[in-house]
N, C-alpha and C positions, 0 to 999 in steps of 0.2 A: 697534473692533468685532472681536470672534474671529471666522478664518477657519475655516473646516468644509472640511478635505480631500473633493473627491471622490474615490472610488476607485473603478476597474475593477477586474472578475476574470475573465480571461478562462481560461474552462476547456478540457478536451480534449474533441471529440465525441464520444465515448462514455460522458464523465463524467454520472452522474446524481445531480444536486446534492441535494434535496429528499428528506429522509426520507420513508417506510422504508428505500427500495432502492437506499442511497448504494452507490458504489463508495470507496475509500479515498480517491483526490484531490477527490470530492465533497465528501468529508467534512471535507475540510480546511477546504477553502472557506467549506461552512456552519458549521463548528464558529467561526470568528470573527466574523460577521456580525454576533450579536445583540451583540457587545464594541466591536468596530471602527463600530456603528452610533451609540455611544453619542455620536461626537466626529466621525464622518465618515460622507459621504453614497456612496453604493454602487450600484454599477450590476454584476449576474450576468450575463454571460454564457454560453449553452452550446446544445444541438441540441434541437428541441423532440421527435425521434423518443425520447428518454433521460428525459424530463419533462416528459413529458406529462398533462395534468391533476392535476396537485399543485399542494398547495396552497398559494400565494406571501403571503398576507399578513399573515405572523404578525409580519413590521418591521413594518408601518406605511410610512409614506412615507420611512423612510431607506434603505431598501432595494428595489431593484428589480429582475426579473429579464426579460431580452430573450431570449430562446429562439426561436431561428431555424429553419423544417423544413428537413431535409437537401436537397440538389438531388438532379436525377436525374444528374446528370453526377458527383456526388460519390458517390452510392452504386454507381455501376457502377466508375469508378476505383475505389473499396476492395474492392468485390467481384472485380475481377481483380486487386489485388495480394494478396487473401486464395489465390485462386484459383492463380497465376502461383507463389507462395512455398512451394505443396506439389511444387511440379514443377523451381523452380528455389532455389539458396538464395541468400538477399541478404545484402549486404554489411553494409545498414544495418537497425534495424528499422522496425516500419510504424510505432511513436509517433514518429517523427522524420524519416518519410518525407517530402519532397515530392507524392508521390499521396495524403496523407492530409486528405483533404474539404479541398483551397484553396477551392472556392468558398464552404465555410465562413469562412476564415480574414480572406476579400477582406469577405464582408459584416459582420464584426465589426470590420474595419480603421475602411469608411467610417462606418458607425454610428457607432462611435468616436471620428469626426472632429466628429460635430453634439455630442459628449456634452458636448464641452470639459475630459476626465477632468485631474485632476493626475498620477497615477501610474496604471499599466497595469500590472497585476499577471499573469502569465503564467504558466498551471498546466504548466508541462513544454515544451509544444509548441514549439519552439524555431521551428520552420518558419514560424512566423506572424509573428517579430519582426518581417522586411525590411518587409513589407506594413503591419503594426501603425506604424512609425516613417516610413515613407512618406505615411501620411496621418496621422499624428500629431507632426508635428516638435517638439511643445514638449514633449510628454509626457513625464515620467518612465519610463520601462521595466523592471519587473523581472521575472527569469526566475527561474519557483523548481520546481529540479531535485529530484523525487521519487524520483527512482533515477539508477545512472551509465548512461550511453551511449556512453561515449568507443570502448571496445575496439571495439564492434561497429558504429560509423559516422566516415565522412570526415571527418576531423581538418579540412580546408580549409574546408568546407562549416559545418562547428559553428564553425571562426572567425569565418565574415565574417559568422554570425548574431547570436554578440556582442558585434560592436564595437559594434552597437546597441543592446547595453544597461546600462542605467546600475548597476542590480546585479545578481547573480546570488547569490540564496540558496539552500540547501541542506538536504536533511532531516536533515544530520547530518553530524558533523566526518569521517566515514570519506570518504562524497562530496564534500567542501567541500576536505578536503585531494586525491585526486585531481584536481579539477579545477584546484587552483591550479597543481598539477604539468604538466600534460598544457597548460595554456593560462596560462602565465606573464605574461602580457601584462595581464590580467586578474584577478589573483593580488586586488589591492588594490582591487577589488569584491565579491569575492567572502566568502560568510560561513555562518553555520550559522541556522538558524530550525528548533526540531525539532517535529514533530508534537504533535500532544496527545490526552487525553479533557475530556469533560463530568463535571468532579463529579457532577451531578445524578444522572445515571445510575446513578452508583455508592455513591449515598448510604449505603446499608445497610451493616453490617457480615455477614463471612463468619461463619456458623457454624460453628466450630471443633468445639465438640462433637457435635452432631450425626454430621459427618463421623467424625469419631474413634469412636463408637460403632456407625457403620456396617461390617458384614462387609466388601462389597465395595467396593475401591477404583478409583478412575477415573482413568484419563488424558486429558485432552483435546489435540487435535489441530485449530486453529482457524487458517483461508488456506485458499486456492486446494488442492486435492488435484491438485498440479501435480508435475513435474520435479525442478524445482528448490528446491521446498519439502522435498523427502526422503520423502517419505511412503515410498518402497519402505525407506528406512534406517532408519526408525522402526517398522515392521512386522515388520523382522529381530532386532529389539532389544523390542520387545513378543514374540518368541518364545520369546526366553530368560527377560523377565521373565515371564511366567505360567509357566516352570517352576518359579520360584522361588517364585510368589505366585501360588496359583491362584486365590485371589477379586480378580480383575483385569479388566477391559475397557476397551477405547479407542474414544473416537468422534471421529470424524473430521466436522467441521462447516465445509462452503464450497466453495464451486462446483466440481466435476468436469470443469472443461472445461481444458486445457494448455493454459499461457502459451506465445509463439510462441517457440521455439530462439533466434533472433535476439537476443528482446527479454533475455533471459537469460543467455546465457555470450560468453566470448570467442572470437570465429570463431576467430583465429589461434592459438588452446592445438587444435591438431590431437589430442592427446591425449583432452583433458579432452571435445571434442565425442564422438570415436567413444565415449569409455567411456559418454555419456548417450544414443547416438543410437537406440541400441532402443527406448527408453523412447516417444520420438516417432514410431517409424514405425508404420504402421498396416500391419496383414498384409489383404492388399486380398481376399482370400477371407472373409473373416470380414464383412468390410465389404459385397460383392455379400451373403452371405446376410443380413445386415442390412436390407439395401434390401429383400429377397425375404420381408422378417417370416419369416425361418429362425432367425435367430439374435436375442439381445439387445441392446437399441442400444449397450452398452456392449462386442459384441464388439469385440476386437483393439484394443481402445484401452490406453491407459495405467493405468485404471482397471480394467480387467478382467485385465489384470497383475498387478496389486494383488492382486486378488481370488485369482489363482490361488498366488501369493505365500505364502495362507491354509494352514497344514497344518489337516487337518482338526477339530486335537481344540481348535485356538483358534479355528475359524472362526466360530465363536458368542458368543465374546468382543468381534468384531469390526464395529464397525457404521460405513456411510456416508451421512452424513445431506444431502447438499446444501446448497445455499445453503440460508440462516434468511433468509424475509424480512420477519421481524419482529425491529426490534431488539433491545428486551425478552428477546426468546427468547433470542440471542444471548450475552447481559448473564448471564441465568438458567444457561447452558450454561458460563461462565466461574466461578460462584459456585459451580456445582456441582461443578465438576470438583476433584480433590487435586490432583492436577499438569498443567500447558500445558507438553508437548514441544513440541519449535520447532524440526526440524532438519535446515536448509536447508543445500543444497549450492553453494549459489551463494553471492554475497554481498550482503545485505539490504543497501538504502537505507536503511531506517530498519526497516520492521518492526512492523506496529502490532498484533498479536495478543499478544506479550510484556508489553506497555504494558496494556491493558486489562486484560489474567488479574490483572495484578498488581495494578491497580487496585481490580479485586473480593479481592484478601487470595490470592491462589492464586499459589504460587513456579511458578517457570520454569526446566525443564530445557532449554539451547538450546547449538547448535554455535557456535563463534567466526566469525562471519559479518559482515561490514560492520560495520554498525553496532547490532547484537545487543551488540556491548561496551560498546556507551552507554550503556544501559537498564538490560541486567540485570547487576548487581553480583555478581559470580562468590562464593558463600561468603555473602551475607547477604541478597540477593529472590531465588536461582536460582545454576545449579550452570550451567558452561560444559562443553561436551565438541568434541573436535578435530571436523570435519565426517568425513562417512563413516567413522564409526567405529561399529558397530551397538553393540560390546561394551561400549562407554563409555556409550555414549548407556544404555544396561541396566542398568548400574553406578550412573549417577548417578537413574535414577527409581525403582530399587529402593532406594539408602541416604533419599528423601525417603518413598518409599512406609509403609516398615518403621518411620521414627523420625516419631510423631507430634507430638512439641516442636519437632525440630527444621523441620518442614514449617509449624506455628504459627507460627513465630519468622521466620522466613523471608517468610511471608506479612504478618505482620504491618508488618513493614520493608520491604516491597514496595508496600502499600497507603501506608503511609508517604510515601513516598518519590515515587510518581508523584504523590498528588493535592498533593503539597507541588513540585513543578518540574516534568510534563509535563501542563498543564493549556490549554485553547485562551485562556481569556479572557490567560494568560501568554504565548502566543502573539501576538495581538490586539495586546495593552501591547507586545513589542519590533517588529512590523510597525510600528505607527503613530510611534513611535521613531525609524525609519528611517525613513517615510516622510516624516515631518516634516524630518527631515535631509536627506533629498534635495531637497527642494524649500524649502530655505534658510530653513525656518523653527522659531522655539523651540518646543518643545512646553509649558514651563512658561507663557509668554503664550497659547499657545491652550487651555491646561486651565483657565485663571484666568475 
């Protein structure tokens, strides 16, 4: 008789697994379920305050999701280390905190225990293992790392989380190879699993012509309008190119709220922090007349930086759209756009806005960032330029903007290229791979 892997997924509490209003590591999650349910039986877990009333029964009985309400003793512990990290700065960030919802981590442990799981699939949260492997001694364990954490937390403390685990996969060879570096011990567990999209999604082909006969051209700008994503270097580099191309505009699509400093750069590049530290402080006058409905919520932030950033004669070129929280929309904002700037000053884990523009047939101009050199093939889906370099970054979306074959040609080998190797169900196939491996059994006897 074939065996049917159970499988856990145990997400991060703030993850919101269930479309529309995934986060990216939601997205991971769901993006293999309907694959992974074809051969294995599934248990979600994640915070019922994130997903709440969506709607779970599009598996059927292969799939199930346990959504737990937050405590009060976990939202006041994250509300003073949110509180506590504008006053003091931490060593570690809050995704990898100890104060980050354990009495979530404890009621997903025990639960856990009654599931009888074969493998415990781990969205990032490392702090959950000791607890996860304390009530679950037979389990399989794997930790699958969405971005690096090493620089910005206790090397001691990430060790003795995974001697617990039996693998640790990664979004991408840039992360997989730091981590074998930094935690040697562990080198020959350690591997790549890379992100994906949905075909479906992207069924359609790009209208090239259309495009091409249109006056004005677009750039799109799709993540977080955060720090570390660039936006102020891509601002400086959309100045120069509308001198050059004045039927130009750029939109900017995805939440306006800063990722925490922490979760982002290297504490100890003393440098590299003071050069971004403006970026994060808030000017606390602007903020009182905020509170006082004097000012707009967006004074003294990050984003109203941005804004002043604007000379005036392109300020109307310039638009910021906030989260889409229709995915669709999102999809349609990708198809439409000529070029996806990307260009992050940090260093991407993997990067999932390059991956979909490309999807929908639209090349990618992006900085050499992590794992940005996975994706995008520098010369045939997108054009690489050094990070903080506005003038480069100018250069390379002005020669896609100007040459319409060569932006066709590009796009076309783009779209190529993702739905032929970063797709989820190809995802799904090397999980179950592994997880079959770990738990000492063929996959060719349990596919028959």
């Amino acid at each position: 008789m074939n065996k049917r892997l159970k499988i856990a997924f145990v997400n991060q509490p703030f993850d919101t697994i269930i479309p529309p209003f995934q986060n990216s590591v939601g997205a991971c999650t769901y993006g293999v379920l309907p694959y992974l349910g074809r051969s294995c039986d599934i248990v979600v877990y994640g915070i019922e305050d994130f997903n709440r009333d969506r709607e779970t029964a599009a598996f059927g009985g292969k799939v199930s999701f346990r959504f737990f309400p937050s405590t009060p003793a976990d939202r006041l512990l994250h509300s003073l280390r949110i509180k506590s990290s504008k006053l003091v700065q931490f060593s570690a960030p809050l995704s990898t905190s100890s104060w980050f919802f354990p009495a979530f981590g404890r009621q997903v442990a025990m639960d856990l225990s009654k599931q009888q799981c074969d493998v415990i699939h781990v969205q990032h949260s490392s702090q959950y293992i000791p607890i996860i492997r304390e009530f679950n001694p037979q389990a399989k364990i794997v930790l699958h790392l969405h971005a690096e954490w090493f620089s910005q937390s206790r090397f001691e403390v990430l060790r003795r989380r995974l001697q617990s685990v039996d693998l640790l996969t990664c979004v991408s060879n840039y992360v997989a190879e730091k981590t074998k570096r930094n935690f040697p011990a562990i080198a020959d567990r350690c591997e790549t699993t890379y992100n994906g999209i949905e075909p479906k999604e992207f069924s359609r082909e790009k209208d090239y012509e259309s495009a091409r006969r249109r006056k004005e051209k677009r750039i799109l700008f799709a993540g977080a309008v955060s720090p570390q994503k660039g936006p102020h270097v891509l601002l400086d580099a959309f100045n120069l190119v509308a001198g050059r191309c004045p039927d130009v505009r750029l939109d900017f699509v995805g939440s306006l709220d800063n990722y925490p400093l922490e979760e982002s750069f290297d504490l100890a590049d003393r440098q590299l922090i003071k050069s971004v530290a403006p970026f994060y402080a808030r000017d606390r006058f602007e903020l009182l007349k905020t509170k006082l409905s004097l000012a707009s919520q967006d004074a003294g932030t990050y984003q109203s930086y941005l804004k002043k950033r604007l000379p005036p004669e392109i300020a109307g070129k310039v638009s910021f759209h906030g989260h889409v929280g229709v995915r669709q929309d999102l999809i349609d904002w990708y198809y439409d756009a000529d070029v996806l700037a990307f260009p992050p000053i940090w260093d991407e884990g993997f990067g999932l806005p390059p991956v979909e523009a490309m999807a929908s047939g639209t090349p990618v101009v992006a900085t050499r960032s992590g794992a940005v050199l996975e994706t995008v093939d520098d010369g045939v889906t997108g054009l690489w330029v050094d990070k903080n370099d506005s003038k480069a970054l100018a250069e390379a979306l002005l020669r896609l903007l100007q040459d319409d074959d060569l932006r066709e040609k590009m796009g076309r080998e783009a779209r190529h290229r993702m739905l032929e190797h970063f797709t989820w169900q190809k995802v799904a196939e090397r999980m179950f791979i592994r997880y079959a491996a770990l738990c000492g059994l063929s996959v060719e006897a349990m596919i028959r």
